[in-house]
Backbone bond lengths (Angstrom), bond angles and torsions (degrees), N, CA, C in turn:
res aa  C-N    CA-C-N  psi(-1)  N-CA   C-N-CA  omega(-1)  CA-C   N-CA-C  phi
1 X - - - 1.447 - - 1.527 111.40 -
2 X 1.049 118.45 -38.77 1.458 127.89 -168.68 1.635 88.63 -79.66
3 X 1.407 136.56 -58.16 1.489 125.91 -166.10 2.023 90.74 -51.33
4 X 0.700 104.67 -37.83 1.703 102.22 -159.99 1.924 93.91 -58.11
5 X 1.133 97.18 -64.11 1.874 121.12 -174.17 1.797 89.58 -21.45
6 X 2.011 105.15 -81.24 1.172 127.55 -176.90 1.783 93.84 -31.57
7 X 1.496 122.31 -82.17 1.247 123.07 -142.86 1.688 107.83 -46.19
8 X 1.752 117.27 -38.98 1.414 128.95 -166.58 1.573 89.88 -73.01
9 X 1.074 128.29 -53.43 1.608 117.35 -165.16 1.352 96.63 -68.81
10 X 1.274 147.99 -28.40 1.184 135.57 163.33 1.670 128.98 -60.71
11 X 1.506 93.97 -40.64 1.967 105.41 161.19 1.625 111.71 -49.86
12 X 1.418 98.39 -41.73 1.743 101.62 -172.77 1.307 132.34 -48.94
13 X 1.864 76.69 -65.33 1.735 99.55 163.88 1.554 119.26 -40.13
14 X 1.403 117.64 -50.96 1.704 117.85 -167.80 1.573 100.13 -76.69
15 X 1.530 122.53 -24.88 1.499 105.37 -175.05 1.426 103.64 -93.18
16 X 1.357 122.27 4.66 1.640 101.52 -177.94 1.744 94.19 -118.74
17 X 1.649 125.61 -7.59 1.164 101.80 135.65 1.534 154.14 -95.41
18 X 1.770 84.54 13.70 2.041 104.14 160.80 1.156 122.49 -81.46
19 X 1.377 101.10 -14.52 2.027 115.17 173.35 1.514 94.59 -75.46
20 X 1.569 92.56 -88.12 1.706 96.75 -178.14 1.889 119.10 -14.85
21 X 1.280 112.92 -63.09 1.370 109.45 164.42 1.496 125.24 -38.83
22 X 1.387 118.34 -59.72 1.187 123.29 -173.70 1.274 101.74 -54.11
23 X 1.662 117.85 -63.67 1.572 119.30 -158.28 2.238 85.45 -53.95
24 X 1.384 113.50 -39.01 1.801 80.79 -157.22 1.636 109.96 -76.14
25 X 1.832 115.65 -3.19 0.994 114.76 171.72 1.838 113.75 -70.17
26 X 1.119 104.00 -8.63 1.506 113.08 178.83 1.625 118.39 -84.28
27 X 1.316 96.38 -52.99 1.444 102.52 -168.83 1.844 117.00 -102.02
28 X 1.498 89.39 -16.69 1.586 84.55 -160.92 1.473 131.34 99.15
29 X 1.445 120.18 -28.24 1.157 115.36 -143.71 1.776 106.01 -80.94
30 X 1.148 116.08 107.20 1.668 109.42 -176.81 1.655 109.37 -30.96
31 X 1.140 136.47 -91.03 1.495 121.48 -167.36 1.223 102.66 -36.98
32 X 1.192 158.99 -6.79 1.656 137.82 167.62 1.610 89.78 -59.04
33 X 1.284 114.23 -39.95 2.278 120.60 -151.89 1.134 83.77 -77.12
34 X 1.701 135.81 -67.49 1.264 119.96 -169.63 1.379 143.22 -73.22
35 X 1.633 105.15 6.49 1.501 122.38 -175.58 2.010 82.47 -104.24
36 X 1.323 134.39 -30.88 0.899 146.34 -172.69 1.996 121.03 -63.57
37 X 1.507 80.56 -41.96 1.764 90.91 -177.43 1.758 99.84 -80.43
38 X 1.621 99.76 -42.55 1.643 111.85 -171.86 1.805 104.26 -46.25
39 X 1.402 113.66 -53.00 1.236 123.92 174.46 1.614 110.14 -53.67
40 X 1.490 122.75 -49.26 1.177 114.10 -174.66 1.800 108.94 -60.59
41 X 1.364 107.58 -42.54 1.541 110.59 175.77 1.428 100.97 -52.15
42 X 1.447 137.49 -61.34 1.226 111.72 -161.31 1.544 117.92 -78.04
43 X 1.380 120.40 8.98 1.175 131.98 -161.50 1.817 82.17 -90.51
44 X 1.351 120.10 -43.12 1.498 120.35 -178.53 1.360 113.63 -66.69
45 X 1.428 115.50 -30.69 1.730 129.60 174.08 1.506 104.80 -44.72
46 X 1.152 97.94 -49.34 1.498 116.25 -165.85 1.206 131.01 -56.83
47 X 1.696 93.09 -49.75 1.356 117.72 -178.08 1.654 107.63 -76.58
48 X 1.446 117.36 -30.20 1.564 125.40 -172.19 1.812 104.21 -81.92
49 X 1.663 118.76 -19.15 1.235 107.77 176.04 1.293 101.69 -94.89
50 X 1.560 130.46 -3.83 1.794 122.23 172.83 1.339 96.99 -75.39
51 X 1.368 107.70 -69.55 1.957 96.52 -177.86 1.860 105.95 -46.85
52 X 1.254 126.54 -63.10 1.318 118.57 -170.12 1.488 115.57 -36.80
53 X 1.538 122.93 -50.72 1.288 129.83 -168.98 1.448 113.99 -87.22
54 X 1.443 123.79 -54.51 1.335 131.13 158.81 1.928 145.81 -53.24
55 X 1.993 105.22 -68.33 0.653 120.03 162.43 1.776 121.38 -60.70
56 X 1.429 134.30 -86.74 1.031 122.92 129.83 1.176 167.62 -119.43
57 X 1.516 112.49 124.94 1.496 141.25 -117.61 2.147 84.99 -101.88
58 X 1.457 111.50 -7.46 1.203 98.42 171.68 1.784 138.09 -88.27
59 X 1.678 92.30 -12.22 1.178 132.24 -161.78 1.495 105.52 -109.90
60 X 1.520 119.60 109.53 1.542 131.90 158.03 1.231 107.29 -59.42
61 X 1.815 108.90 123.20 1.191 112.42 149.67 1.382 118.13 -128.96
62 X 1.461 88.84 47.83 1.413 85.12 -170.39 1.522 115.25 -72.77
63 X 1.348 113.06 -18.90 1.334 125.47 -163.45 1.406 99.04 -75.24
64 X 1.541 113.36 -9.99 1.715 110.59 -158.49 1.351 87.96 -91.41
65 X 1.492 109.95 -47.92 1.726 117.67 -134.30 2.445 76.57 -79.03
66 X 1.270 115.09 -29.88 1.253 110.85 -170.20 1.603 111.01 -57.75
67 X 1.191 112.56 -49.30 1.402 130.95 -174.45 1.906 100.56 -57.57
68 X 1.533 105.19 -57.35 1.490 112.77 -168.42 1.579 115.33 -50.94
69 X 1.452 102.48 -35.56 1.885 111.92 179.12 1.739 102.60 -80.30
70 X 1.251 110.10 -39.24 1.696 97.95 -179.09 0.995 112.65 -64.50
71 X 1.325 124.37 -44.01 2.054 121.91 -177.35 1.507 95.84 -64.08
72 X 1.249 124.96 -39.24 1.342 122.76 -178.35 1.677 134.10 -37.82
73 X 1.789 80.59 -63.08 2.013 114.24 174.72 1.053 74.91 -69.36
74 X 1.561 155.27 -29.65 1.997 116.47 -145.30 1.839 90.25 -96.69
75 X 1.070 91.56 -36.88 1.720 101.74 -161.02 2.031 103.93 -54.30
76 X 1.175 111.89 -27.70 1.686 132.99 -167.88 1.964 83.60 -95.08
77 X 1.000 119.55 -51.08 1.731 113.34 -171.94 1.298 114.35 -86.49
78 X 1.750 125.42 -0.41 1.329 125.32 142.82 1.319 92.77 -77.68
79 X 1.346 132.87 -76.05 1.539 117.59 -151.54 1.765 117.02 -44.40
80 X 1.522 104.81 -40.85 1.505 93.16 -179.15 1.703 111.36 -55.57
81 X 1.629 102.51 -31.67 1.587 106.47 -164.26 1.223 117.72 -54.16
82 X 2.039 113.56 -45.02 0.836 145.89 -144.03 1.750 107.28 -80.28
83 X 1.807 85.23 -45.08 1.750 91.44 -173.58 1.328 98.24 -95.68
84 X 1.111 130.48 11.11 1.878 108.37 167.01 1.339 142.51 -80.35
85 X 1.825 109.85 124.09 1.482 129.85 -145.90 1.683 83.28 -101.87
């Protein structure tokens, strides 16, 4: 049950940063790109706690999947920083 949980929050992540992309291929607007990459990072979070927990379940990555969400959140909290009018 839990591999299933992991796998959908990982589907999520990649389709709401395939939106995000699209909409900034539309408009342009930089925070669409940096709410866009942030999503792609956690889309990797995701994928590193299915192998960590599932695939292999002997092997900590936690240290990986920790690192992958902080560059993630930081990369979205420069962009807000970056683009504020």
């Amino acid at each position: 049950m839990a591999a299933t949980i992991y796998t959908l929050c990982a589907l999520v992540a990649l389709l709401c940063a395939a939106l995000l992309v699209r909409a900034y291929r539309r408009s342009r607007y930089r925070l669409l790109l940096w709410s866009a990459l942030c999503f792609s990072g956690l889309t990797l979070n995701n994928v590193l706690l299915v192998i960590d927990k599932v695939v292999l379940p002997d092997v900590d990555l936690s240290v990986w999947r920790t690192s992958v969400a902080l560059a993630s959140v930081s990369v979205l909290l420069f962009g807000l920083i970056w683009d504020a009018e």
